[in-house]
C-alpha positions in Angstrom: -2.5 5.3 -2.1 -4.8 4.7 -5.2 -4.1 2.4 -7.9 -5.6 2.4 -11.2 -8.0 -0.6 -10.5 -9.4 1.6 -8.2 -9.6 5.1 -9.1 -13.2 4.7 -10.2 -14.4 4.0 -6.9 -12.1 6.5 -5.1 -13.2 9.2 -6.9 -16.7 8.1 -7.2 -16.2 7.9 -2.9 -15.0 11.5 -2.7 -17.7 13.1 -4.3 -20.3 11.3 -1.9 -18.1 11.5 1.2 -17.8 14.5 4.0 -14.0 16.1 3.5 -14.0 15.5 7.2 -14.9 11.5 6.3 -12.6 11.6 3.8 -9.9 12.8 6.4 -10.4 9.9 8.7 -10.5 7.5 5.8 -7.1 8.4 5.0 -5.8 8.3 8.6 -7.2 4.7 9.2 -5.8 3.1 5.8 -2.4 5.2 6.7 -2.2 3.5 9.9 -3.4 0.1 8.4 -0.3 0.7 6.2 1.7 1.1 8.8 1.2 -1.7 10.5 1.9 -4.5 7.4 5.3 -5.6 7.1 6.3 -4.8 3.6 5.6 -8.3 2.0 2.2 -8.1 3.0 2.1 -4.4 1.2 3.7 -5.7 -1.8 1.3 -8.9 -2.0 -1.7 -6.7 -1.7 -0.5 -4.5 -4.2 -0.4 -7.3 -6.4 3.4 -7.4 -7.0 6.2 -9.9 -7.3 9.4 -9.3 -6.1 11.0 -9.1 -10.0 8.2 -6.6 -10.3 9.3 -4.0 -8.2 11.1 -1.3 -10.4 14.3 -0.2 -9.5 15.8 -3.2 -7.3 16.3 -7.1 -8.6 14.2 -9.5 -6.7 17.5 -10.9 -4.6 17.6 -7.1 -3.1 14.1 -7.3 -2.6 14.1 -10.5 -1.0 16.9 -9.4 1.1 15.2 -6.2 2.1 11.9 -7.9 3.2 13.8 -10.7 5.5 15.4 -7.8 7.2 13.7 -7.9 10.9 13.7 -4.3 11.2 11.7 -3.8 7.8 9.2 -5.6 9.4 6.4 -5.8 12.4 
């Protein structure tokens, strides 16, 4: 997942890195994800909960409380 903060250095990364480096790079931060419970990936994505398009903050609030959304 790149954000536009970091594009820069993604790309900059990709032209220095092995595709096989780059492969396992992806694999580890996917996992990483994985592992966050969804406030966590909204906080270090820098978002509020009003911020996230396409649901009001209540639903977002809701969905994040849910136990099941979360690890």
């Amino acid at each position: 997942m790149k954000t536009e903060k970091y594009a820069d250095f993604f790309e900059e990364a990709e032209k220095s890195m092995s595709k096989d480096s780059i492969r396992r790079a992806e694999g580890e931060a996917n996992e990483i994800m994985l592992n966050l419970g969804l406030v966590e990936l909204r906080k270090n994505a820098g978002h509020s909960q009003s911020e996230i398009t396409g649901y009001r903050q209540s639903s977002v609030s809701k969905i994040e409380a849910r136990k099941d959304m979360n690890k």
